[in-house]
C-alpha positions as CSV (number, residue, x, y, z in Angstrom):
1,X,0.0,0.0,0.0
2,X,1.5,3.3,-1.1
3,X,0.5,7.0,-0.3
4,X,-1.3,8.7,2.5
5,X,-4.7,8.4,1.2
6,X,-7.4,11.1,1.9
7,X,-5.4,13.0,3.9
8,X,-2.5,13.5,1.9
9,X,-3.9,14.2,-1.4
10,X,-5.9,16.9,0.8
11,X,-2.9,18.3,2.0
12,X,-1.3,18.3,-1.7
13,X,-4.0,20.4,-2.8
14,X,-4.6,22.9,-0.3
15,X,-0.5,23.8,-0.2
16,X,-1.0,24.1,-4.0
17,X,-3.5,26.7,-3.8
18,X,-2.1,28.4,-0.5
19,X,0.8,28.7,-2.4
20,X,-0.3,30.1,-5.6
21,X,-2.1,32.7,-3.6
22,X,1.5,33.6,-1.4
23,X,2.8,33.6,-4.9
24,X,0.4,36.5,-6.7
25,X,0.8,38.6,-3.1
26,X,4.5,38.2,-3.4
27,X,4.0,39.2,-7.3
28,X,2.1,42.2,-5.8
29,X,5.6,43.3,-3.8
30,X,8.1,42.9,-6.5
31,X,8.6,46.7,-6.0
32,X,10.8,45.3,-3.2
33,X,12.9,43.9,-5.1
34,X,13.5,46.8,-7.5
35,X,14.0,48.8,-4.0
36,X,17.1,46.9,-3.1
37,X,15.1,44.7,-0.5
38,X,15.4,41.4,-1.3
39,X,16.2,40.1,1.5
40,X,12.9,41.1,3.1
41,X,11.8,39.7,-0.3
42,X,12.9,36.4,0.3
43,X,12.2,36.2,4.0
44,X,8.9,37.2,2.9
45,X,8.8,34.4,0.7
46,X,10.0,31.4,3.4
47,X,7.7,32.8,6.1
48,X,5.0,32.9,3.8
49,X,5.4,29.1,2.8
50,X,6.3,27.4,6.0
51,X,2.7,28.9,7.1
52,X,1.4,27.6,4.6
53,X,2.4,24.1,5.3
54,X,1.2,24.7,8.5
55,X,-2.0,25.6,7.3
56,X,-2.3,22.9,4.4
57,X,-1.5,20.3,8.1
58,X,-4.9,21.6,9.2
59,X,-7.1,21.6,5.8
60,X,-9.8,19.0,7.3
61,X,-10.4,22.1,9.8
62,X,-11.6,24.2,6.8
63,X,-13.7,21.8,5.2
64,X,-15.7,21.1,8.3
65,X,-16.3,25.3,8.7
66,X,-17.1,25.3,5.4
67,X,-20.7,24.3,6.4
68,X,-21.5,23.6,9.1
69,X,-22.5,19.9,9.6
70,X,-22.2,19.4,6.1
71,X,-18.7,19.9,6.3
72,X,-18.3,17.5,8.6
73,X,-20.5,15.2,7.3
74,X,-18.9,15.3,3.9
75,X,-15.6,15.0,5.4
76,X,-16.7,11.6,7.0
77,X,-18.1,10.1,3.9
78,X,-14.7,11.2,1.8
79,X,-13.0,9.2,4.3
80,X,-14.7,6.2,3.3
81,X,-15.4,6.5,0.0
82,X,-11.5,7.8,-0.7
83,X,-9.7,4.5,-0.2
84,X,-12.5,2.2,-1.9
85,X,-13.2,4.5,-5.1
86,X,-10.2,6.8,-5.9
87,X,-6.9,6.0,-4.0
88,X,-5.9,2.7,-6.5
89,X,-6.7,4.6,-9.9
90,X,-4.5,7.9,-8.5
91,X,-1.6,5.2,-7.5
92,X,-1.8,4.0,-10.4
93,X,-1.1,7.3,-12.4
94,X,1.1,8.5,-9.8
95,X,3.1,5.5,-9.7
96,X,2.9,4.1,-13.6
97,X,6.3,4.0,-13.7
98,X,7.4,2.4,-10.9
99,X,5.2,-0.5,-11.6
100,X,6.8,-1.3,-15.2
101,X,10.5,-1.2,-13.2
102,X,10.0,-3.6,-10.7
103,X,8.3,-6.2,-13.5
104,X,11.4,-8.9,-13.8
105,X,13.4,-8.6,-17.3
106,X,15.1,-12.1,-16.7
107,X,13.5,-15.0,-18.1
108,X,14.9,-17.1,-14.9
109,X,12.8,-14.7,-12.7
110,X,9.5,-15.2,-14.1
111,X,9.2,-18.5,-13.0
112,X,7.3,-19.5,-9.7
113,X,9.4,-20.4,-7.1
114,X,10.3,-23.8,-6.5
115,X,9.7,-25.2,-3.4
Protein backbone atom coordinates (compact mmCIF):
# COMPACT_ATOMS: atom_id res chain seq x y z
CA UNK A 1 0.00 0.00 0.00
CA UNK A 2 1.46 3.27 -1.13
CA UNK A 3 0.48 6.98 -0.29
CA UNK A 4 -1.30 8.70 2.52
CA UNK A 5 -4.75 8.38 1.17
CA UNK A 6 -7.45 11.13 1.88
CA UNK A 7 -5.44 12.99 3.94
CA UNK A 8 -2.51 13.49 1.90
CA UNK A 9 -3.95 14.22 -1.44
CA UNK A 10 -5.94 16.89 0.85
CA UNK A 11 -2.95 18.32 1.96
CA UNK A 12 -1.28 18.32 -1.72
CA UNK A 13 -4.05 20.41 -2.83
CA UNK A 14 -4.58 22.90 -0.27
CA UNK A 15 -0.47 23.83 -0.23
CA UNK A 16 -1.04 24.06 -3.99
CA UNK A 17 -3.47 26.67 -3.78
CA UNK A 18 -2.10 28.36 -0.51
CA UNK A 19 0.84 28.66 -2.43
CA UNK A 20 -0.29 30.06 -5.59
CA UNK A 21 -2.13 32.67 -3.58
CA UNK A 22 1.45 33.60 -1.43
CA UNK A 23 2.81 33.63 -4.87
CA UNK A 24 0.44 36.52 -6.75
CA UNK A 25 0.85 38.60 -3.05
CA UNK A 26 4.51 38.18 -3.41
CA UNK A 27 3.96 39.24 -7.28
CA UNK A 28 2.07 42.22 -5.76
CA UNK A 29 5.63 43.27 -3.75
CA UNK A 30 8.15 42.85 -6.54
CA UNK A 31 8.56 46.67 -6.05
CA UNK A 32 10.83 45.27 -3.22
CA UNK A 33 12.90 43.88 -5.09
CA UNK A 34 13.46 46.78 -7.46
CA UNK A 35 13.96 48.78 -3.96
CA UNK A 36 17.08 46.93 -3.06
CA UNK A 37 15.07 44.66 -0.49
CA UNK A 38 15.39 41.36 -1.30
CA UNK A 39 16.22 40.10 1.49
CA UNK A 40 12.85 41.12 3.06
CA UNK A 41 11.83 39.67 -0.31
CA UNK A 42 12.86 36.38 0.27
CA UNK A 43 12.20 36.15 4.05
CA UNK A 44 8.87 37.19 2.87
CA UNK A 45 8.75 34.38 0.73
CA UNK A 46 10.00 31.40 3.44
CA UNK A 47 7.75 32.84 6.10
CA UNK A 48 4.96 32.85 3.83
CA UNK A 49 5.44 29.15 2.75
CA UNK A 50 6.25 27.40 6.04
CA UNK A 51 2.67 28.91 7.10
CA UNK A 52 1.35 27.58 4.58
CA UNK A 53 2.39 24.12 5.32
CA UNK A 54 1.15 24.66 8.48
CA UNK A 55 -2.01 25.61 7.25
CA UNK A 56 -2.32 22.89 4.41
CA UNK A 57 -1.50 20.28 8.09
CA UNK A 58 -4.94 21.61 9.22
CA UNK A 59 -7.13 21.61 5.79
CA UNK A 60 -9.81 19.02 7.32
CA UNK A 61 -10.45 22.14 9.81
CA UNK A 62 -11.61 24.23 6.79
CA UNK A 63 -13.65 21.81 5.24
CA UNK A 64 -15.74 21.07 8.29
CA UNK A 65 -16.31 25.34 8.72
CA UNK A 66 -17.12 25.33 5.36
CA UNK A 67 -20.69 24.28 6.39
CA UNK A 68 -21.45 23.59 9.14
CA UNK A 69 -22.53 19.91 9.57
CA UNK A 70 -22.22 19.35 6.10
CA UNK A 71 -18.75 19.91 6.31
CA UNK A 72 -18.32 17.54 8.58
CA UNK A 73 -20.50 15.18 7.28
CA UNK A 74 -18.92 15.32 3.91
CA UNK A 75 -15.60 15.01 5.35
CA UNK A 76 -16.72 11.57 6.99
CA UNK A 77 -18.10 10.09 3.87
CA UNK A 78 -14.67 11.15 1.83
CA UNK A 79 -13.00 9.17 4.29
CA UNK A 80 -14.68 6.24 3.26
CA UNK A 81 -15.36 6.45 0.02
CA UNK A 82 -11.51 7.79 -0.74
CA UNK A 83 -9.68 4.54 -0.25
CA UNK A 84 -12.46 2.22 -1.92
CA UNK A 85 -13.22 4.50 -5.08
CA UNK A 86 -10.21 6.77 -5.94
CA UNK A 87 -6.88 5.96 -4.02
CA UNK A 88 -5.90 2.67 -6.50
CA UNK A 89 -6.67 4.61 -9.87
CA UNK A 90 -4.46 7.85 -8.52
CA UNK A 91 -1.61 5.17 -7.47
CA UNK A 92 -1.82 4.01 -10.41
CA UNK A 93 -1.07 7.26 -12.40
CA UNK A 94 1.06 8.51 -9.82
CA UNK A 95 3.15 5.50 -9.67
CA UNK A 96 2.92 4.07 -13.62
CA UNK A 97 6.29 3.98 -13.72
CA UNK A 98 7.36 2.36 -10.91
CA UNK A 99 5.22 -0.51 -11.58
CA UNK A 100 6.81 -1.27 -15.16
CA UNK A 101 10.49 -1.19 -13.15
CA UNK A 102 10.00 -3.62 -10.71
CA UNK A 103 8.33 -6.22 -13.50
CA UNK A 104 11.42 -8.95 -13.83
CA UNK A 105 13.42 -8.63 -17.34
CA UNK A 106 15.11 -12.12 -16.74
CA UNK A 107 13.54 -14.97 -18.06
CA UNK A 108 14.94 -17.14 -14.87
CA UNK A 109 12.78 -14.72 -12.67
CA UNK A 110 9.51 -15.25 -14.14
CA UNK A 111 9.21 -18.47 -12.99
CA UNK A 112 7.25 -19.51 -9.75
CA UNK A 113 9.44 -20.43 -7.08
CA UNK A 114 10.29 -23.76 -6.55
CA UNK A 115 9.68 -25.18 -3.45
Amino acid sequence: MRGGGLYACGFAITFVVLEAGSFIEDFKEIGLLLDGEVVAFILNFIIDSFQNTIQAFMWPVFVVQLASPWGAIALGLAFWLFPVYLKKPIEAWLFSDAAESEKPTDPDQRQSPKV
